[in-house]
C-alpha positions as CSV (number, residue, x, y, z in Angstrom):
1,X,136.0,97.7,70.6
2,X,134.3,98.7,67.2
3,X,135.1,101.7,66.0
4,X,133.1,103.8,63.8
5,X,135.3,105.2,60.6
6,X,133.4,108.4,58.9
7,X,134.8,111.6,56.5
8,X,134.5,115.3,57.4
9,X,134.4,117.9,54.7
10,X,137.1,121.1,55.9
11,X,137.2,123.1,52.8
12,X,136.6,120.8,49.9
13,X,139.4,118.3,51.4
14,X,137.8,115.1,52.9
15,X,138.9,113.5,56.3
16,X,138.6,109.8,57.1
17,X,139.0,109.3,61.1
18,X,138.5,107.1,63.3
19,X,136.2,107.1,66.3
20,X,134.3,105.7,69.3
21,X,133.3,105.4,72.9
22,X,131.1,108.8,74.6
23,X,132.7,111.2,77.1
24,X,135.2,113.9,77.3
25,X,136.3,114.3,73.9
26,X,140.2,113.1,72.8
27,X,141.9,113.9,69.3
28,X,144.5,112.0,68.1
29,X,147.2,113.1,65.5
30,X,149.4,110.6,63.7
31,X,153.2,110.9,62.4
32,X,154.4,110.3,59.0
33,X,154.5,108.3,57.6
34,X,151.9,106.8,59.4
35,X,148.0,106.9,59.4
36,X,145.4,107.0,62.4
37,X,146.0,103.2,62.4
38,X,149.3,104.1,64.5
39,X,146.8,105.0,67.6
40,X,143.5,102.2,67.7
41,X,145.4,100.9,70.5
42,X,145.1,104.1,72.5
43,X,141.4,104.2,70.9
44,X,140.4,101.1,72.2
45,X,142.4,102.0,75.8
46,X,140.1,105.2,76.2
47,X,136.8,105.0,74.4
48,X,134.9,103.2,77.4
49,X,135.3,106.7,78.7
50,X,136.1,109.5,76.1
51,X,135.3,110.5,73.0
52,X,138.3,109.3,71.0
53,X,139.0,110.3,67.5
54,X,142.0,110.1,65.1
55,X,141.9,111.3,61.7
56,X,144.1,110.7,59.0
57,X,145.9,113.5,57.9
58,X,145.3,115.3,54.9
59,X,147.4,113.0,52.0
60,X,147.2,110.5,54.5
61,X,145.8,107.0,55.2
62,X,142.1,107.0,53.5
63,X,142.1,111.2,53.5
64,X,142.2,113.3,50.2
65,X,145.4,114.1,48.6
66,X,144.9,117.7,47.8
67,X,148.1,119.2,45.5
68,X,150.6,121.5,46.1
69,X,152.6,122.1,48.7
70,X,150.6,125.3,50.3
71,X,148.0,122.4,51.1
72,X,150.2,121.2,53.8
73,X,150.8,124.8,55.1
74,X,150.3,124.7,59.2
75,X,147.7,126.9,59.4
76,X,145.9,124.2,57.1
77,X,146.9,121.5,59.2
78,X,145.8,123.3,62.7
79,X,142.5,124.2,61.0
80,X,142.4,120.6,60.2
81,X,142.5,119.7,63.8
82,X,139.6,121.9,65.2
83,X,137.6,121.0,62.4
84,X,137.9,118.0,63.4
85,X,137.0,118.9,66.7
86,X,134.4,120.9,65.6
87,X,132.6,117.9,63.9
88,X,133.1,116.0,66.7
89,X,130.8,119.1,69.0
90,X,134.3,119.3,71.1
91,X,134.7,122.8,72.3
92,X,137.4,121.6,74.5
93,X,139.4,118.7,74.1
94,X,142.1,116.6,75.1
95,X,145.1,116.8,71.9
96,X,147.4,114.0,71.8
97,X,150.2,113.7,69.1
98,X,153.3,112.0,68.4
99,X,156.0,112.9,65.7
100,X,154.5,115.5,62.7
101,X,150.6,115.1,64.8
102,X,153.0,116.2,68.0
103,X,154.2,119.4,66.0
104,X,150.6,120.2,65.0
105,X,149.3,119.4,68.5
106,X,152.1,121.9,70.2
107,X,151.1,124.9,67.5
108,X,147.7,124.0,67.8
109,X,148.0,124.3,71.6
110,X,150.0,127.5,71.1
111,X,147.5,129.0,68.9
112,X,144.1,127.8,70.3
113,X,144.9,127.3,73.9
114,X,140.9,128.1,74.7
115,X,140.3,124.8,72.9
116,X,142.7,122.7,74.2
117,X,142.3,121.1,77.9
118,X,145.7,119.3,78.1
119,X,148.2,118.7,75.4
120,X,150.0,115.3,75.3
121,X,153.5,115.0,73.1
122,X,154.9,111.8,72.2
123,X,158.4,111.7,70.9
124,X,157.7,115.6,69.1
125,X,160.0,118.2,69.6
126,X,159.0,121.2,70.6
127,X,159.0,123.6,67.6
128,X,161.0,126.3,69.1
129,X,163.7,123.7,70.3
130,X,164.0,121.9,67.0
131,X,165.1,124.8,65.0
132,X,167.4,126.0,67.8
133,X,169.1,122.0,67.3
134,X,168.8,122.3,63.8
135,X,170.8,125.5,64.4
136,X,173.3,124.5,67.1
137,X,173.6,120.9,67.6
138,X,175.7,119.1,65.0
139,X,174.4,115.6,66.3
140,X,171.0,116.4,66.0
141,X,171.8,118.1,62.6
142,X,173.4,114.8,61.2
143,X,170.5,112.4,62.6
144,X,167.8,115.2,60.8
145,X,170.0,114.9,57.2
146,X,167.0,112.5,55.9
147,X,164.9,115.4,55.8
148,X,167.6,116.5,52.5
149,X,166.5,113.0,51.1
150,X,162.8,113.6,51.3
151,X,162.3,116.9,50.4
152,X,165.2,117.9,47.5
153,X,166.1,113.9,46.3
154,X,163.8,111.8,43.9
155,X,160.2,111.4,45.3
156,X,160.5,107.4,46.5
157,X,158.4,105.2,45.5
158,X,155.5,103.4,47.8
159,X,158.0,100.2,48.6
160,X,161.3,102.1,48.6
161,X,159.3,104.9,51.1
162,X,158.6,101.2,53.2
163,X,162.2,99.6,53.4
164,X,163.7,103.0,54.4
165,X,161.0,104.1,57.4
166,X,159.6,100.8,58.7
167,X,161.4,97.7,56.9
168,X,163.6,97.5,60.3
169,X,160.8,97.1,62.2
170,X,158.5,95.1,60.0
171,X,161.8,93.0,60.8
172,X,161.0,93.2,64.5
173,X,157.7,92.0,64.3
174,X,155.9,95.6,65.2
175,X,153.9,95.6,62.6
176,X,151.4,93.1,61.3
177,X,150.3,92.3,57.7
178,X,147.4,94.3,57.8
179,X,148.7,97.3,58.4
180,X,151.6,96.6,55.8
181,X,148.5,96.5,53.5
182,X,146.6,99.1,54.8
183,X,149.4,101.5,54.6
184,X,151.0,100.5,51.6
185,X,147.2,101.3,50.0
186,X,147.3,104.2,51.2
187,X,150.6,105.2,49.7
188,X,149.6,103.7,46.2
189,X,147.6,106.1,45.5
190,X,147.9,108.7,43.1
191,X,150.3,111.9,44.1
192,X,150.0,110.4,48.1
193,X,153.9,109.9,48.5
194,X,154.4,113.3,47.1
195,X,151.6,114.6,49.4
196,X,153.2,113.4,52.5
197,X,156.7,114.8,52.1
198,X,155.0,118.2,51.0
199,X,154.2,118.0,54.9
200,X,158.2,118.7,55.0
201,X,158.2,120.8,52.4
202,X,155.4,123.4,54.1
203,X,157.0,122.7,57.4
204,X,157.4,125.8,59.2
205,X,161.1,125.5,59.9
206,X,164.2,126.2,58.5
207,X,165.8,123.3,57.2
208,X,168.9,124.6,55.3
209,X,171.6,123.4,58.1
210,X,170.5,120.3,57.1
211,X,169.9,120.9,53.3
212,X,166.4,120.2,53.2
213,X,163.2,122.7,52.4
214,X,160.7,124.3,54.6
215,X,158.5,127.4,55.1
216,X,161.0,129.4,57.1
217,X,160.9,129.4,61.0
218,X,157.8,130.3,63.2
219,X,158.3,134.1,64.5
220,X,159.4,133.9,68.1
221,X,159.3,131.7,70.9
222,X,156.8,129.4,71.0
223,X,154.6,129.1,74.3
224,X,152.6,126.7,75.6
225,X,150.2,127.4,78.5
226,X,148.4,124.8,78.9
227,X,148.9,121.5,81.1
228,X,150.8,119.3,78.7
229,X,152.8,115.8,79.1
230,X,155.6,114.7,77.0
231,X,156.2,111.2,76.8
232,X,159.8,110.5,75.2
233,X,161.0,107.5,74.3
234,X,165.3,108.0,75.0
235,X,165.9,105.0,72.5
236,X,164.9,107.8,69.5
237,X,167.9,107.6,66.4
238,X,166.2,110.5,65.0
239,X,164.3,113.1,67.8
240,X,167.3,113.3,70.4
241,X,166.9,113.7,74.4
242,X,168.5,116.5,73.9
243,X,165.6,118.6,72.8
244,X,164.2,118.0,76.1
245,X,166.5,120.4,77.2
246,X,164.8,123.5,78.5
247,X,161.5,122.5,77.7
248,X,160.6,124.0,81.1
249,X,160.8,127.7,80.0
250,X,158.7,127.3,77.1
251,X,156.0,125.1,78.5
252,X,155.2,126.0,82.1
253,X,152.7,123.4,83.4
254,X,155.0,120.4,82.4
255,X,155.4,116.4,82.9
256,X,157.9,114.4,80.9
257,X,157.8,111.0,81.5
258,X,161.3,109.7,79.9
259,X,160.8,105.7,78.6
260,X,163.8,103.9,78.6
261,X,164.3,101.2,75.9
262,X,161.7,103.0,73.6
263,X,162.4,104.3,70.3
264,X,160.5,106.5,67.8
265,X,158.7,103.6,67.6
266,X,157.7,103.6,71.2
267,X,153.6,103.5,69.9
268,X,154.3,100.1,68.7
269,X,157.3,99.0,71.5
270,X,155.1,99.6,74.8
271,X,151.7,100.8,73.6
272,X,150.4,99.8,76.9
273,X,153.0,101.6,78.5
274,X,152.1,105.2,76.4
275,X,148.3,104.4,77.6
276,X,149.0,104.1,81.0
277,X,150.9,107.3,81.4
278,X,148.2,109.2,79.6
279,X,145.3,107.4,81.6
280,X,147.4,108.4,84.7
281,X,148.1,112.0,83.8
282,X,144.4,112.6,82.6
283,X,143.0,111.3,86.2
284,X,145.8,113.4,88.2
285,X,145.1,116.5,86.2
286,X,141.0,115.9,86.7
287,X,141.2,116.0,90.6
């Protein structure tokens, strides 16, 4: 499947995504500290009947590296997304995210629930839920302390930033050499590293139980009202099942689909797998 790569402008900050296929329109949102690369699978699964796109986040993959930390604010990065989506003549779309794109895909869907159709979560907490862990739960506490060592320690550099999020599983053959390349690039380039963690650093949670930086906490409970499937791989070291746990009260129209033997990495473990239970939910939802 060729896929057509192009920039958006959204406020002076230039977006490279990814794109393809004609139909009802699909956005896909990346995790760090990834790049829309982490999702052609999926594009190539659903372009011969959506409209797929997947940008690269802003300090991201081919995108701009705009400086500071206020240009990874949330409100920055949800206005990314329906700019996106507004480029793409989207009025209503289908969001799908996994790790930081799922955080931005449930505020998104909190915020803009007129755009979004149906909201699809891979291995993302839920926003509320993740501060109330980072809170209350010492295990998921202990599992989040890397958050300290990207946002207070020494800002790594583009191999040490490698060996520490995907040197295990380069080591299990999920990755090929041309996305080591592509990726490694990516993170070469001036002030991107410190662009990414300032994704952390912007986040809007409180990271102090865990001696890391954010924003502060979103106000309130965060609801979701539209149709939306989480996808959760139960193998995660760092996003616990856990914070599945009353998921229902926040999100009313809710599917989890739990994935035994998948990790974090469960985009590269069973992509097939994450396809199917999307192309599933997406035809029970449309009858």
């Amino acid at each position: 499947m060729i896929q057509e790569q192009q920039h958006i402008d959204v406020s002076g900050v230039r977006l490279h995504l990814r794109r393809a296929g004609s139909g009802d329109p699909m956005l896909f949102l990346h995790g760090f500290p990834e790049s829309s690369l982490s999702w052609v699978r999926q594009l190539e699964a659903f372009a011969p009947r959506h409209h797929v796109a997947a940008p690269d986040g802003r300090g991201f993959g081919r995108s701009d590296v705009p400086s500071g930390v206020d240009a990874y604010a949330v409100d920055r990065l949800v206005g990314d997304v329906l700019a996106v989506a507004d480029a793409l003549g989207a009025e209503r779309f289908t969001l799908v995210g996994h790790d930081w794109g799922g955080l931005v895909g449930w505020i998104t869907a909190a915020r803009h629930a007129a755009r979004v159709e149906r909201l699809v979560i891979v291995n993302a907490p839920h926003p509320t839920l993740f501060q109330d862990a980072l809170d209350h739960d010492p295990e998921q506490r202990g599992v989040s302390a890397y958050i300290a060592r990207l946002t207070t320690g020494p800002v790594p550099t583009p191999e040490q930033l490698w060996a520490a999020t995907f040197g295990a599983d380069e080591a299990r053959g999920l990755i090929d050499a041309a996305e080591r390349a592509a990726l490694l690039a990516a993170w070469r380039r001036p002030g991107a590293v410190e662009a990414m963690l300032n994704w952390y650093r912007a986040a809007p949670f409180d990271f102090a139980p865990v001696g890391g930086r954010g924003a502060g906490r979103l106000p309130g409970p965060l609801r979701i009202e539209v149709p939306t499937l989480v996808i959760w791989g139960e193998d995660d070291p760092i996003l616990l099942p856990g914070l599945l746990d009353g998921l229902e009260t926040l999100v009313p129209d809710l599917t989890v689909a739990r994935v035994a033997g998948a990790s974090h990495a469960i985009l590269r473990e069973q992509p097939e797998r994450v396809s199917r239970l999307i192309a599933d939910y997406l035809e029970q939802r449309s009858r």
